[in-house]
VEXDREN-2710 file (C-alpha; in Angstrom, 1 decimal):
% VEXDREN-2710
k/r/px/py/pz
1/UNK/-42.4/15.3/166.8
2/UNK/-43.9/18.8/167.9
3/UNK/-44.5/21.6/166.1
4/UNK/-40.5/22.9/165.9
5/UNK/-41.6/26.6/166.0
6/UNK/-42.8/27.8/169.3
7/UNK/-46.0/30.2/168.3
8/UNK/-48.0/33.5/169.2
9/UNK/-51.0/31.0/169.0
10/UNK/-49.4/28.4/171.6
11/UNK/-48.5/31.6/174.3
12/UNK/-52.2/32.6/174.5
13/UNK/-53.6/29.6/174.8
14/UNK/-50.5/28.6/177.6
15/UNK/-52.4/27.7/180.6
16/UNK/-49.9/28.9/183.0
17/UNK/-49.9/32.0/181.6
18/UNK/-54.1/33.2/181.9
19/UNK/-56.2/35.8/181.0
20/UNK/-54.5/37.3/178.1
21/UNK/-56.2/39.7/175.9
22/UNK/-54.9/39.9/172.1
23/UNK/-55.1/42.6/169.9
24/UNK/-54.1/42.0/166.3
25/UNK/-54.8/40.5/162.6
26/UNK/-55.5/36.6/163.0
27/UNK/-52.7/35.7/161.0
28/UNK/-50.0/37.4/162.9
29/UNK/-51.0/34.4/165.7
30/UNK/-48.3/32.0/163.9
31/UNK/-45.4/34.1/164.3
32/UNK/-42.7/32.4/166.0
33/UNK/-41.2/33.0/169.4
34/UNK/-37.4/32.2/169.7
35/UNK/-36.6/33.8/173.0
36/UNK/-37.8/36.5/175.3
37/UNK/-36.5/39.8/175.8
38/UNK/-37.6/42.9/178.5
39/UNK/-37.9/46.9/177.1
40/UNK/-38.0/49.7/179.9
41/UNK/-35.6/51.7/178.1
42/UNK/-35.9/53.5/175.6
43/UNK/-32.3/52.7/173.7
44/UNK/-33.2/49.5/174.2
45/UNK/-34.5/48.0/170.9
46/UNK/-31.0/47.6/169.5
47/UNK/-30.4/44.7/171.8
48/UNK/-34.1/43.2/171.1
49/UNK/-33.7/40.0/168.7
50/UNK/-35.7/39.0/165.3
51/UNK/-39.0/36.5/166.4
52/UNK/-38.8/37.9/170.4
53/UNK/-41.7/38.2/172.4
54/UNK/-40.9/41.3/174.1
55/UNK/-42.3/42.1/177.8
56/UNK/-42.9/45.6/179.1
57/UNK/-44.9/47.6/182.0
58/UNK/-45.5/50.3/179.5
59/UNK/-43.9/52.6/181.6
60/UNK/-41.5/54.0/178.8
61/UNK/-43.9/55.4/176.6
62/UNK/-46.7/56.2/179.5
63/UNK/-48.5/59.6/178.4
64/UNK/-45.8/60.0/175.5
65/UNK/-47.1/59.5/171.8
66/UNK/-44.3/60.4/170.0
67/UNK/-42.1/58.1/171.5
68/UNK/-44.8/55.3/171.0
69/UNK/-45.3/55.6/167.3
70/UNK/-41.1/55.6/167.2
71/UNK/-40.7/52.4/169.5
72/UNK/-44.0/50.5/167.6
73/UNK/-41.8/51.1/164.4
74/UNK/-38.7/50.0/165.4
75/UNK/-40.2/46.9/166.9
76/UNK/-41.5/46.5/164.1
77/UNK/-38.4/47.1/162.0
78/UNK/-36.4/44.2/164.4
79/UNK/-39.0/42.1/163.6
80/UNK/-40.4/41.1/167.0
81/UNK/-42.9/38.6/167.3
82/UNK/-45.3/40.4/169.8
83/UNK/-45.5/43.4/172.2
84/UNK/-46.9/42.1/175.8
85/UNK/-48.1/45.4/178.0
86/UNK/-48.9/44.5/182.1
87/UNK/-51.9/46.1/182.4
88/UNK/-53.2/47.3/186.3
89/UNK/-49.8/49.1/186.3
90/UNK/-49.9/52.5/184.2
91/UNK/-52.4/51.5/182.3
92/UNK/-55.4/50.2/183.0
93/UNK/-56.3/48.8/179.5
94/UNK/-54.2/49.3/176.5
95/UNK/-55.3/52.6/174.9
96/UNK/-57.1/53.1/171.5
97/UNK/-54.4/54.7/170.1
98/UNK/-51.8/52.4/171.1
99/UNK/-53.9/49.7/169.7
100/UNK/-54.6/51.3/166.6
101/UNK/-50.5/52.5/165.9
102/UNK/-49.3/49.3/166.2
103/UNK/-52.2/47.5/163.6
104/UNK/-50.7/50.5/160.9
105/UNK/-47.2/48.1/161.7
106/UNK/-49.2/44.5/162.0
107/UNK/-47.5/44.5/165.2
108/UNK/-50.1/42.4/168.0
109/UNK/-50.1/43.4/171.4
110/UNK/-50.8/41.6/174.4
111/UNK/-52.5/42.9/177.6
112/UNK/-51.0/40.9/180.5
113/UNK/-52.3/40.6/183.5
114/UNK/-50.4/42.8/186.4
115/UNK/-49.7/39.5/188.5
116/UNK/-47.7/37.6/185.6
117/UNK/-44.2/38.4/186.4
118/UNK/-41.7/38.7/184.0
119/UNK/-39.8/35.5/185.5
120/UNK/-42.5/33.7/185.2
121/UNK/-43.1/34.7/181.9
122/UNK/-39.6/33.7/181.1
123/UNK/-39.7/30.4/182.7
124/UNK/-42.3/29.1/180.8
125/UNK/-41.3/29.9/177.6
126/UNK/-37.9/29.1/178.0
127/UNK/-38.7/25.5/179.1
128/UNK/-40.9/25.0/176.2
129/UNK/-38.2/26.0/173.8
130/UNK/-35.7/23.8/175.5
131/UNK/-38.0/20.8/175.6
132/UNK/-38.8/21.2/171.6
133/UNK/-35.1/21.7/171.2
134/UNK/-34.6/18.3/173.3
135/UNK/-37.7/17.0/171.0
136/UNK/-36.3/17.9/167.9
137/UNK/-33.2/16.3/168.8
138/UNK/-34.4/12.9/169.2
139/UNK/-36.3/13.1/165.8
140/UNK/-33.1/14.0/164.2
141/UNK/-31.1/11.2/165.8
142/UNK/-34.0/9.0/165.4
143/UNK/-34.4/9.5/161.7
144/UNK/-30.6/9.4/161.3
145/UNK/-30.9/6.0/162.6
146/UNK/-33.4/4.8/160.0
147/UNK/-31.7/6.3/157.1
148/UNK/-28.4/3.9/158.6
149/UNK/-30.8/0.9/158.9
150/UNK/-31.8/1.3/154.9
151/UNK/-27.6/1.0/154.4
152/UNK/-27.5/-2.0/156.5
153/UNK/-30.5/-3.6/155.0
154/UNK/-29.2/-3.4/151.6
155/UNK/-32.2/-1.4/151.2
156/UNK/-30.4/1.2/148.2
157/UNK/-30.1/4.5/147.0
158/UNK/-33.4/4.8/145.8
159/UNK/-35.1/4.2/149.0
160/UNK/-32.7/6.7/150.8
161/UNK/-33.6/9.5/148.8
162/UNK/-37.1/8.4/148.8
163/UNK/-37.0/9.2/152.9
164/UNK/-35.0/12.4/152.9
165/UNK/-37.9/13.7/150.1
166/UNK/-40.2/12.5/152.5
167/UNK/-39.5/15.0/154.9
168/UNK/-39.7/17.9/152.6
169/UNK/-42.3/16.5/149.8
170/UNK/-40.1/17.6/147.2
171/UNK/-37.6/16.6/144.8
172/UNK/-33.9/15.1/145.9
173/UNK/-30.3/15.0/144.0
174/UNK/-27.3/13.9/144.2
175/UNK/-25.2/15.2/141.2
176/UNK/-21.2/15.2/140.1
177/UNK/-19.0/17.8/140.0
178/UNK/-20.6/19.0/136.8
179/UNK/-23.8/19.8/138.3
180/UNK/-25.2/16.0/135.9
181/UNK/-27.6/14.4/137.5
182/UNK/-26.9/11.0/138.5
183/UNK/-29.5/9.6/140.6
184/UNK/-32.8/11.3/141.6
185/UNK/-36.1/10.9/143.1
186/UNK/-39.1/12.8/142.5
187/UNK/-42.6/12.4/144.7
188/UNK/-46.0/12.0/143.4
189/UNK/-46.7/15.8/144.2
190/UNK/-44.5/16.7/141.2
191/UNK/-46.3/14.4/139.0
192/UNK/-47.1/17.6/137.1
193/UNK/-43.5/17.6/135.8
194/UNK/-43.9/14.4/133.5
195/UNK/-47.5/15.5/132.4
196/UNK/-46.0/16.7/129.0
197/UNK/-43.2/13.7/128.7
198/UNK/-42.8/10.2/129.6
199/UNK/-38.9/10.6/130.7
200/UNK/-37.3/13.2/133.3
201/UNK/-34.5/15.6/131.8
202/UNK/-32.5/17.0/134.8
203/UNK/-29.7/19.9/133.2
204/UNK/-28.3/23.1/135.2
205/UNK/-29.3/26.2/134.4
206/UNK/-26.0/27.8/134.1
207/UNK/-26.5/30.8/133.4
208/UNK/-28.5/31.4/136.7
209/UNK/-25.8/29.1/138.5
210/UNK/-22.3/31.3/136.8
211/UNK/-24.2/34.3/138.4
212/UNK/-23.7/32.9/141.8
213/UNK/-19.9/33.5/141.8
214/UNK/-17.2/31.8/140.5
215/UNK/-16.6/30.6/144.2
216/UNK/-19.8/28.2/143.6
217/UNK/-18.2/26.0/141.0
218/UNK/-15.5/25.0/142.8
219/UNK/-16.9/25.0/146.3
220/UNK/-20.4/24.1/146.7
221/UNK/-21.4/24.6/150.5
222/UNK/-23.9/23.5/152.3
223/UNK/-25.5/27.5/151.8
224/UNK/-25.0/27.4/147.8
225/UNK/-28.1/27.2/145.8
226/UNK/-28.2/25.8/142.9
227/UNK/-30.9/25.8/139.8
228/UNK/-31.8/22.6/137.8
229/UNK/-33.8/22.1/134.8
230/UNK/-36.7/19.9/135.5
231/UNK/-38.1/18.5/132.0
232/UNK/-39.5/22.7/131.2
233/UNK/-39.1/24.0/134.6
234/UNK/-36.7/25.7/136.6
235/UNK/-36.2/24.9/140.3
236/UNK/-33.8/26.0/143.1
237/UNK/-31.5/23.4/145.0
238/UNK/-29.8/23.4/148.1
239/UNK/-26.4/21.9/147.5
240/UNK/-24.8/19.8/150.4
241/UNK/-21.4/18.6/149.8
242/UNK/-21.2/14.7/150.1
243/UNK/-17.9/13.8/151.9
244/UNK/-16.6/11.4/149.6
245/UNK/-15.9/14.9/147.4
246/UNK/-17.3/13.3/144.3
247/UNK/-20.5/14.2/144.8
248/UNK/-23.4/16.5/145.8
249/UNK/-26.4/16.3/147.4
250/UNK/-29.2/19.0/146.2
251/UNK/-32.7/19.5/148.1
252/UNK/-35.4/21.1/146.5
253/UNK/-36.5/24.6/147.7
254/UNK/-38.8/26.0/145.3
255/UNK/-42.1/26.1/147.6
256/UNK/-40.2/26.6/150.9
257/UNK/-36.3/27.0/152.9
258/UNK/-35.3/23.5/154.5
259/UNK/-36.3/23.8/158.3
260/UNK/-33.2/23.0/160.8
261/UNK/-34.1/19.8/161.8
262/UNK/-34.2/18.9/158.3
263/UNK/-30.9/20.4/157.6
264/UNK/-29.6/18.5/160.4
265/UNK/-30.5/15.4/159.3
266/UNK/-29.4/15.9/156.2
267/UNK/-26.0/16.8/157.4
268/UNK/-26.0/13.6/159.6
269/UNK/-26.9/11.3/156.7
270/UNK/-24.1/12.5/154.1
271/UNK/-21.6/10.0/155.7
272/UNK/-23.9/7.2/155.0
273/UNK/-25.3/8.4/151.7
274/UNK/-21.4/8.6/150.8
275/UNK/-20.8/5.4/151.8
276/UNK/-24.0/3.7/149.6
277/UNK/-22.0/5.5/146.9
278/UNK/-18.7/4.1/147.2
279/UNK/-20.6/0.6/147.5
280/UNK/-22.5/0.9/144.4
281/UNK/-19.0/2.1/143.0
282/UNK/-17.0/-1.0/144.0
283/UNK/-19.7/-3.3/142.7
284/UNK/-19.8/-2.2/139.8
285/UNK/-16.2/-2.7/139.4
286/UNK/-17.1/-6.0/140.7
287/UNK/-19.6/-7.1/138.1
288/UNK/-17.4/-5.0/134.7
289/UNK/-14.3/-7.6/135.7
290/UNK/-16.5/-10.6/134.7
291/UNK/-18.8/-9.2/132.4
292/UNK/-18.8/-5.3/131.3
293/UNK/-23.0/-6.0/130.6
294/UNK/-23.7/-7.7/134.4
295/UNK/-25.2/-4.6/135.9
296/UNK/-27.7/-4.0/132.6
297/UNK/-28.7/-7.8/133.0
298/UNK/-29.1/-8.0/136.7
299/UNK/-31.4/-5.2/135.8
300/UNK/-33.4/-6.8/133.5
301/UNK/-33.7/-9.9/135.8
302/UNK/-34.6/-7.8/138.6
303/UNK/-36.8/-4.6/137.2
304/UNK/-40.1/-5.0/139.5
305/UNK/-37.5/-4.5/142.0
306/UNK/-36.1/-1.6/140.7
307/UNK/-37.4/1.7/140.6
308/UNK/-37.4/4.3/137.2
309/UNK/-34.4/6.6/138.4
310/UNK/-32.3/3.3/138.8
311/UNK/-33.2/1.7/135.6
312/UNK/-32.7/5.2/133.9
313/UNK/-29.2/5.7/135.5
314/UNK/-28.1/1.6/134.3
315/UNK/-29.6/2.6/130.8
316/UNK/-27.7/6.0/130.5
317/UNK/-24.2/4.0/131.8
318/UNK/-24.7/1.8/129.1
319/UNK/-26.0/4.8/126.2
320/UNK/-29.1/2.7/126.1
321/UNK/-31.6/4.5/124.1
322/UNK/-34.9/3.2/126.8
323/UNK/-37.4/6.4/125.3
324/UNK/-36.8/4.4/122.2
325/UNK/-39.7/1.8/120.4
326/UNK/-37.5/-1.3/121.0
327/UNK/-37.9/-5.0/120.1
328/UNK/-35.4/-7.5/122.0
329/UNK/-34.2/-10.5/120.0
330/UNK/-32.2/-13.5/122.4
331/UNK/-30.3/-16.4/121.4
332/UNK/-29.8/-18.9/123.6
333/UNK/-26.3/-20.7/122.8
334/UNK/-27.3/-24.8/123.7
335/UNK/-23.6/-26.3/123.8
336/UNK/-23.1/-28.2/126.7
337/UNK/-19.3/-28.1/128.6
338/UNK/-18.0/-24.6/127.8
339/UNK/-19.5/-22.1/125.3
340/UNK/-17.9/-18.8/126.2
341/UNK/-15.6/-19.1/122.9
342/UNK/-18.9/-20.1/121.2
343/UNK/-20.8/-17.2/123.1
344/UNK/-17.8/-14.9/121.5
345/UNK/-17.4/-15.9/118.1
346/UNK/-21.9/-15.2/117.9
347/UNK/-21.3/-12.0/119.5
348/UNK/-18.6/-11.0/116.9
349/UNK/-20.5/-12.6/113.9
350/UNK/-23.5/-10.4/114.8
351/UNK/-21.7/-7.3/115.9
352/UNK/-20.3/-7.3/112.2
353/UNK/-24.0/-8.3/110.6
354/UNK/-25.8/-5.2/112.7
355/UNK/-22.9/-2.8/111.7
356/UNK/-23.6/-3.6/107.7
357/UNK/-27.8/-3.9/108.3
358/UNK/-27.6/0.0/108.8
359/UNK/-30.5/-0.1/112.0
360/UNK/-29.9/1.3/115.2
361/UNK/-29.0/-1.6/118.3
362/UNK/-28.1/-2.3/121.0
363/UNK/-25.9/-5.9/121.2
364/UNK/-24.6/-7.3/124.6
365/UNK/-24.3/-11.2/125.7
366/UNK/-24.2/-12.6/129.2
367/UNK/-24.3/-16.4/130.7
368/UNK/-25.2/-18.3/127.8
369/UNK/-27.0/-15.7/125.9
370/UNK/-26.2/-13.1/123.1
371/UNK/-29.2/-9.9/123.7
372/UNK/-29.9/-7.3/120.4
373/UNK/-32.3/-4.9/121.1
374/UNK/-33.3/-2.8/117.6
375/UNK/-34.6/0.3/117.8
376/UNK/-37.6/2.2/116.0
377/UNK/-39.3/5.5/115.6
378/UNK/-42.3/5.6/118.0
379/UNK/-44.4/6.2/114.4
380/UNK/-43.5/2.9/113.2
381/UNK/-46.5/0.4/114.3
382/UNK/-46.0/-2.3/116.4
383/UNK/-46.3/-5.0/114.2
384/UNK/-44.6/-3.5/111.7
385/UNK/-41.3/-3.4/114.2
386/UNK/-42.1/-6.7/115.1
387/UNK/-42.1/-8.0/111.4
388/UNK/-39.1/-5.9/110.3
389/UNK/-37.2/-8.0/113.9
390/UNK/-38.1/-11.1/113.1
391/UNK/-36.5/-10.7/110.0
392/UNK/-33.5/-9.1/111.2
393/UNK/-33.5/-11.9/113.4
394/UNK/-33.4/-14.5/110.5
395/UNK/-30.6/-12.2/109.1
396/UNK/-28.3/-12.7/111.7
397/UNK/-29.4/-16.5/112.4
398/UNK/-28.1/-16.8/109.0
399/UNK/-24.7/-15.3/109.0
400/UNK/-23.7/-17.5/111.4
401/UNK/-21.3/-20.6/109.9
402/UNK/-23.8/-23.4/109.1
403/UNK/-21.4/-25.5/112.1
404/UNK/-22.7/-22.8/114.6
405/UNK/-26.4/-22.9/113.7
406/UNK/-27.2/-26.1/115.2
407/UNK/-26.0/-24.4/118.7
408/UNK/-28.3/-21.4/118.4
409/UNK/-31.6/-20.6/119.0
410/UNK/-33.5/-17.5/118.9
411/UNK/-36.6/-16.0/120.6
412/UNK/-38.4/-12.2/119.0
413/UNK/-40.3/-10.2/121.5
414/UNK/-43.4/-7.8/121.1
415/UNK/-43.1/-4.3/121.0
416/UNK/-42.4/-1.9/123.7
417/UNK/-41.9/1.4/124.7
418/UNK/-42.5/2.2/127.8
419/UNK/-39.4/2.5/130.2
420/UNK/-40.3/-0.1/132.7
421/UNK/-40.9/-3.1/130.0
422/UNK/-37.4/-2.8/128.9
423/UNK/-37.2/-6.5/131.1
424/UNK/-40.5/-7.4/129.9
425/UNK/-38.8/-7.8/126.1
426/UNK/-35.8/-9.3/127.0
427/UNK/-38.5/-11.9/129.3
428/UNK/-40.4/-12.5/126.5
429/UNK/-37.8/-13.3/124.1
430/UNK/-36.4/-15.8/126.3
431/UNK/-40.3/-17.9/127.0
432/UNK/-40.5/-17.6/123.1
433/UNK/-37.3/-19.9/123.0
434/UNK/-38.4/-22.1/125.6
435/UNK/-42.1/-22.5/123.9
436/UNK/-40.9/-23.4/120.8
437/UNK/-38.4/-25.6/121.9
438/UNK/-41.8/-28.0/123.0
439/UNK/-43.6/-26.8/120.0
440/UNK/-40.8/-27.3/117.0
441/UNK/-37.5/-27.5/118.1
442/UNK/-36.0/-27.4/114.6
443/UNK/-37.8/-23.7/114.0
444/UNK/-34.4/-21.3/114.5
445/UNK/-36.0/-18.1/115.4
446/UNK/-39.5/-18.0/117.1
447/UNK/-41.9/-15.1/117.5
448/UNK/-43.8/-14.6/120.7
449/UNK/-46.4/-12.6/118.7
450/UNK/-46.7/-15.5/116.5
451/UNK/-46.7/-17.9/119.9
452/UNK/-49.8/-15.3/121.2
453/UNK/-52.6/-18.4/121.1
454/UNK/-50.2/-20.8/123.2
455/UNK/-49.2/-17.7/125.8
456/UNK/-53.2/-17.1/126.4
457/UNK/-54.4/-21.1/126.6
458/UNK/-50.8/-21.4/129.1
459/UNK/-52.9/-18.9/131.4
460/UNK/-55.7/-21.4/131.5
461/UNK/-56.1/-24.4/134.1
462/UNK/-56.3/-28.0/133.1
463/UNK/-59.8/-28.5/132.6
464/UNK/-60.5/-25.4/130.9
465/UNK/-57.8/-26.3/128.1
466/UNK/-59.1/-30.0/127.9
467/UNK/-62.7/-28.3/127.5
468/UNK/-61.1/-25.9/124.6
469/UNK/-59.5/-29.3/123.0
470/UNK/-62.5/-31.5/123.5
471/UNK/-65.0/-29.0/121.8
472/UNK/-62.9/-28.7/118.7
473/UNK/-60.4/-31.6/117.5
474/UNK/-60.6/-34.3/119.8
475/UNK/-62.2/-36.5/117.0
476/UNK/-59.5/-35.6/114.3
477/UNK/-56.5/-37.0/117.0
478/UNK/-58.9/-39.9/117.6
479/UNK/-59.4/-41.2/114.3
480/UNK/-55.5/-40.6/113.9
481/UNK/-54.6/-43.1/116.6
482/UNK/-56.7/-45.7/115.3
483/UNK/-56.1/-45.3/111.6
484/UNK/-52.4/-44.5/111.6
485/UNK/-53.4/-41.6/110.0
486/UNK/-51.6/-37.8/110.0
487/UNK/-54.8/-35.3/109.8
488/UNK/-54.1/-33.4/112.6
489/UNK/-50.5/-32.6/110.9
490/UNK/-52.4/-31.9/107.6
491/UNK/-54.7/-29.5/108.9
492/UNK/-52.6/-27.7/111.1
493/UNK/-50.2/-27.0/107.5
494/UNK/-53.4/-26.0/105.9
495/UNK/-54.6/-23.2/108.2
496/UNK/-50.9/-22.3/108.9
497/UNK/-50.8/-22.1/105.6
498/UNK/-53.3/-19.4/104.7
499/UNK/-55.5/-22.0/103.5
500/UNK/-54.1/-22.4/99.8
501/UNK/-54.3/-25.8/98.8
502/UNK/-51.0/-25.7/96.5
503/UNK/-48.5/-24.2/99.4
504/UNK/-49.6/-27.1/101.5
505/UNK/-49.6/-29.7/99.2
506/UNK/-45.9/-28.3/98.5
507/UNK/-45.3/-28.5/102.1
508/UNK/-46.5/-31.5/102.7
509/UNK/-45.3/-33.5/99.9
510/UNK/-48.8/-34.9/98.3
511/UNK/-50.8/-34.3/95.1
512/UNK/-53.0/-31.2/95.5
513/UNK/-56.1/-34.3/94.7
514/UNK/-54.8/-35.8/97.4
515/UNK/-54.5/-33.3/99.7
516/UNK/-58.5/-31.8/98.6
517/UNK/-59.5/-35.5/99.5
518/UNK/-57.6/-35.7/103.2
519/UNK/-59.4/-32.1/103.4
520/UNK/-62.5/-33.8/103.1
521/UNK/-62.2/-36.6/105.5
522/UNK/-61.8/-33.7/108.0
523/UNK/-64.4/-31.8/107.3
524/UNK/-66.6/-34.7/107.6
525/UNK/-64.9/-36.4/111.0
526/UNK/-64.9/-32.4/112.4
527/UNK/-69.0/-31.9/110.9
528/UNK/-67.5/-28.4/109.6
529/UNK/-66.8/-26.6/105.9
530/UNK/-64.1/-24.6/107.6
531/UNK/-65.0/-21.4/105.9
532/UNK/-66.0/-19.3/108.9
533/UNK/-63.6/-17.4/110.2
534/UNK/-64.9/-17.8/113.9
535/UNK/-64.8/-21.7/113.4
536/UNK/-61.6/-21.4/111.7
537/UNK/-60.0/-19.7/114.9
538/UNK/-61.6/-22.0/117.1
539/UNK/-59.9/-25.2/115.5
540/UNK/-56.8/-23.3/115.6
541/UNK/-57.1/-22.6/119.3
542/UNK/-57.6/-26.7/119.6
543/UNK/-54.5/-27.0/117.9
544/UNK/-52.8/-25.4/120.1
545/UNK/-54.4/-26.7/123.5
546/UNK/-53.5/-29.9/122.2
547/UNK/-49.8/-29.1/122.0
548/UNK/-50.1/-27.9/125.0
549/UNK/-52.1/-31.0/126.9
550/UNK/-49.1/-32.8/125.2
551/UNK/-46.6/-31.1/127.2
552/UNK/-48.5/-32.3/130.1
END
């Protein structure tokens, strides 16, 4: 598209139009021209137009000072974009003085040669503000188009606001009737709003908004202005009324007025932004008559899909705490046929447990799941938020009837806070049920912290995780095949166990003489003490690739 605003600058350097001399500050060569207009008379300014480029021979104010300086200030006053003198006529130059009166009202002049006629002056800028106007036309209807193709391609609110800030480079609203925020997007030039916090806070200033008129509660046109909160700053809005009536569109003006064109298309893409709306609206609907938690799952299922102002806005529907340390805990209900009464009668047995435990949750089920998510004070470490989950975890695993146990199994999560690994926990909680379902299917509630070792050797190719198993206890399983033997058991319940001979002997079932002499035998098949902690490790990581070759 070209420039929309016809300039100073673009009439001097016209080709049709040669030989003009300028006299004025540099900066005054961006003024706009929006028409043409011809002075001879004296009363004329009155009918002379803001941004005009006014033509005259001069004539008026030949040999007459006093006039001049009066005419040079009221053109000023009307704002006119340029003075243009024909020169060769009564003058033969423009004077000094004139010259130097009209720089006391930054007003430029323009010496025109004598055989540029006014209608050809007039012609040619008159064309090249209908053909911008034409121009400017087809960009709106163009862009309108686009804006329809991201309805039709499913492509969602997010991305539609993300193209109408694209045009300005500033932030984009679409509130209630209350002036709350309900969706948003804000461009990377603005990243200086979530320098001080990790979450936006949109709220109206009201008492800048009440000050507006009563009027602009209750009738926010397209000319209203409105101010919004931005984390700690204060920005103006536009307010566009979207026709559905529930709704509001708001375009950011703090750095500069929303051009025409932009208001146009604007205008022309309310009817589809109100109909993303509705859609959104009805789906939901859709999705709450199945499950009431649908739209928070197909969230978490779908979050690299989804950008911060949608998984904000599905957070806030549901009162989801996300600025909130949070570890997610799943449990996966196994019956076969139809476990939606089974899925219930967990839900209800946990809902009561959480209520008594005095910690702050969030509980929802969907499909063949039941989803807690406990939160912590950002303070708390991360392991210890971890630890205090995994108990919780146990808690509720144990409140359940001992005849629904044998249906349930759980998976713990790391610790998150950062808004977009809200999915990440709930993810993780679900691969910590499916490792330990191959590791120790009779283990209730598994840790993917505690499962760290097996996550890191899965990222590994075959032959790197044969090399890892190889190097450490590839003798140990041999000697167990061809003796019958159980040492690889025995030492994985001895480092598992901390080391201390009497818990494992416990564990195990054997005298603790018994269990010092099996020791021995591996520390002589391995050629190791196993007292260095690096060694130590390493066995344990060969444990672990060996589960894992097992899989295989």
């Amino acid at each position: 598209m070209n420039d929309p605003v016809l300039t100073l600058r673009w009439f001097l350097n016209c080709p049709e139009i040669d030989n003009l001399e300028f006299f004025g500050d540099e900066d005054c060569l961006g003024n706009p021209i929006t028409g043409v207009n011809v002075i001879d008379n004296p009363e004329g300014v009155p009918w002379i137009k803001k941004n005009e480029l006014v033509l005259t021979t001069g004539f008026i104010f030949y040999k007459d000072i006093a006039l001049t300086k009066k005419l040079l200030k009221e053109l000023h006053d009307v704002s006119c974009t340029a003075l243009c003198i024909k020169i060769k006529r009564f003058y033969d130059t423009i004077p000094q003085f004139l010259i130097e009166e009209a720089a006391r009202y930054r007003l430029p002049l323009i010496a025109v040669p004598f055989y540029h006629s006014y209608s050809d002056i007039m012609r040619v800028i008159f064309r090249e503000l209908e053909l911008r106007q034409l121009s400017n036309q087809a960009f709106v209807i163009n862009e309108t188009r686009k804006f329809c193709q991201l309805f039709t391609s499913n492509s969602g609110i997010s991305s539609m606001l993300s193209m109408l800030s694209s045009y300005t480079d500033s932030i984009i609203l679409i509130t209630d009737y209350n002036d709350k925020s309900v969706y948003f997007h804000i461009p990377d030039s603005y990243a200086n709003l979530l320098q001080t916090s990790s979450r936006v806070v949109i709220r109206p200033d009201k008492s800048k908004n009440a000050e507006n008129g009563k009027e602009a509660d209750s009738d926010k046109e397209a000319s209203n202005t409105r101010r919004f909160w931005i984390n700690k700053q204060i920005i103006p809005f536009a307010v566009f009324p979207i026709p559905s009536g529930r709704y509001y569109l708001c375009a950011d003006i703090n750095a500069a007025p929303l051009s025409d064109d932009i208001v146009s298309i604007i205008t022309n893409c309310l009817p589809i932004l109100s109909t993303e709306l509705e859609t959104i609206q009805v789906n939901q609907r859709r999705f709450s008559s199945t499950n009431h938690f649908a739209p928070f799952f197909s969230m978490l299922s779908d979050m690299r899909s989804k950008s911060s102002e949608e998984i904000r806005i599905v957070c806030n529907t549901y009162s989801f705490p996300y600025d909130c340390k949070r570890v997610c805990i799943a449990y996966e209900i196994q019956q076969t046929g139809s476990p939606e009464r089974l899925m219930r009668t967990v839900y209800d047995k946990f809902s009561t447990a959480l209520e008594n435990s005095g910690q702050q949750y969030f509980l929802s089920f969907y499909n063949d799941y039941v989803i807690v998510f406990l939160f912590f004070q950002k303070s708390i470490s991360n392991l210890e938020a971890v630890n205090q989950a995994q108990m919780t975890a146990e808690y509720l695993y144990q409140s359940l009837d001992e005849s629904l146990r044998q249906w349930v199994r759980g998976g713990v999560s790391r610790s998150h806070s950062r808004l977009v690994t809200i999915g990440t926990a709930f993810e993780e909680s679900l691969i910590s049920i499916n490792m330990q379902s191959h590791l120790n299917p009779q283990k209730a509630v598994a840790s993917y912290l505690r499962q760290i070792p097996y996550h890191l050797l899965r990222n590994l190719n075959h032959h790197d995780l044969n090399k890892i198993y190889n190097d450490t206890i590839v003798r140990l399983v041999d000697y167990d095949q061809a003796n019958g033997t159980c040492l690889v058991h025995t030492l994985r319940m001895y480092l598992e166990n901390r080391m201390v001979i009497r818990e494992t002997s416990r564990q195990l079932f054997i005298h603790r003489n018994t269990l010092a002499d099996h020791l021995n035998l591996i520390k002589r098949i391995l050629g190791t003490d196993l007292e260095a902690m690096d060694e130590i490790f390493s066995f344990y990581l060969g444990l672990c690739a060996y589960d894992l070759l097992r899989e295989t």
